[in-house]
N, C-alpha and C positions, 0 to 999 in steps of 0.2 A: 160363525160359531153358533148363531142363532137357532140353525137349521139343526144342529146335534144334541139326540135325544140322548144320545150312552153318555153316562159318566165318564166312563174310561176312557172314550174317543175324543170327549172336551176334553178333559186332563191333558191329554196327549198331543192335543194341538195346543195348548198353551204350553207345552214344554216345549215344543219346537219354535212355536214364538217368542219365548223366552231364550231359546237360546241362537235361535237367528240375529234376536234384539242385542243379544252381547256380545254376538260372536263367539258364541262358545264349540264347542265338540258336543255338549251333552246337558241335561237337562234335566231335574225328576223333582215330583210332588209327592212329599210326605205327609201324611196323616198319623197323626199321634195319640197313642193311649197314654196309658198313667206310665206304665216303666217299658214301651216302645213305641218306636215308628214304623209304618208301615208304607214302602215306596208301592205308591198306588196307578204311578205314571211314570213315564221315564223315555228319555228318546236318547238317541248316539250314544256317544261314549259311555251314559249310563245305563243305559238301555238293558244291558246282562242284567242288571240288579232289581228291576223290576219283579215286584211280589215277594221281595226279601221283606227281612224284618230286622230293628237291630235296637239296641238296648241303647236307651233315650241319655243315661250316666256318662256324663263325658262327653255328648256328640254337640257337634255345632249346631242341631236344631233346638235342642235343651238351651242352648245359651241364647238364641233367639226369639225362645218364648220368654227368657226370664227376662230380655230386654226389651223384647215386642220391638223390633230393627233388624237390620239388616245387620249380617256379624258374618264374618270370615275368617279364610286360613292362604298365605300364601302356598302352601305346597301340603295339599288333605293326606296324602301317602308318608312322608315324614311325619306329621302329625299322629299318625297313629290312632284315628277317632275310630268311632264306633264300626262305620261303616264299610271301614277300609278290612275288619277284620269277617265281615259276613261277604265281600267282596274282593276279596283278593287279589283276582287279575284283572280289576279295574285301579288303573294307574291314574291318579287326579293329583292335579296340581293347584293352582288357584281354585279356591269354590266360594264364593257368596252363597247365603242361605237368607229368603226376604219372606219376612211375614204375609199368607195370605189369609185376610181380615173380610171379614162381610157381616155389615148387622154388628158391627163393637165385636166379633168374637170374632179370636185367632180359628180357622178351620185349617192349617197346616203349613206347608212353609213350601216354598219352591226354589 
């Protein structure tokens, strides 16, 4: 990763190692303003959603900056969160959402 000048190409190889690391289908790094986030990276399963944007009220990364931890949902499409309604025909089941932190400050959540 050393070697990678683009932002978006790092982002994008830590979601694929993030979701290698857990075995997941899919992967994405949010950046957050004041009343949204913005999916700035995203591989597999998420991968459609990438450059969406979706209202921070409700979503499981709101609840992870107010915890600063890792916070989940067993099943994010029954849940009905933020993301599922700017995403639609992305079907998610389990999803962890973990602070990423550098220098004491949250820069987004993956």
């Amino acid at each position: 990763m050393a070697e990678v000048a683009d932002t978006e190409e790092l982002l994008t190889i830590l979601c694929e190692a993030a979701a290698s690391q857990c075995n997941a289908p899919g992967s994405a790094v949010v950046k957050a303003g004041d009343e949204f986030g913005d999916i700035v990276a995203a591989c597999g399963l998420l991968g459609p959603a990438l450059r969406k944007q979706f209202p921070l009220r409700g979503s499981l990364f709101r609840d992870m900056v107010a915890t600063r931890d890792v916070v989940g949902v067993d099943d994010l499409t029954a849940a009905a969160r933020p993301l599922t309604r700017v995403a639609p025909d992305i079907h998610v089941g389990p999803l962890l959402v973990a602070p990423l932190i550098a220098h004491d400050s949250m820069i987004g959540g993956l």
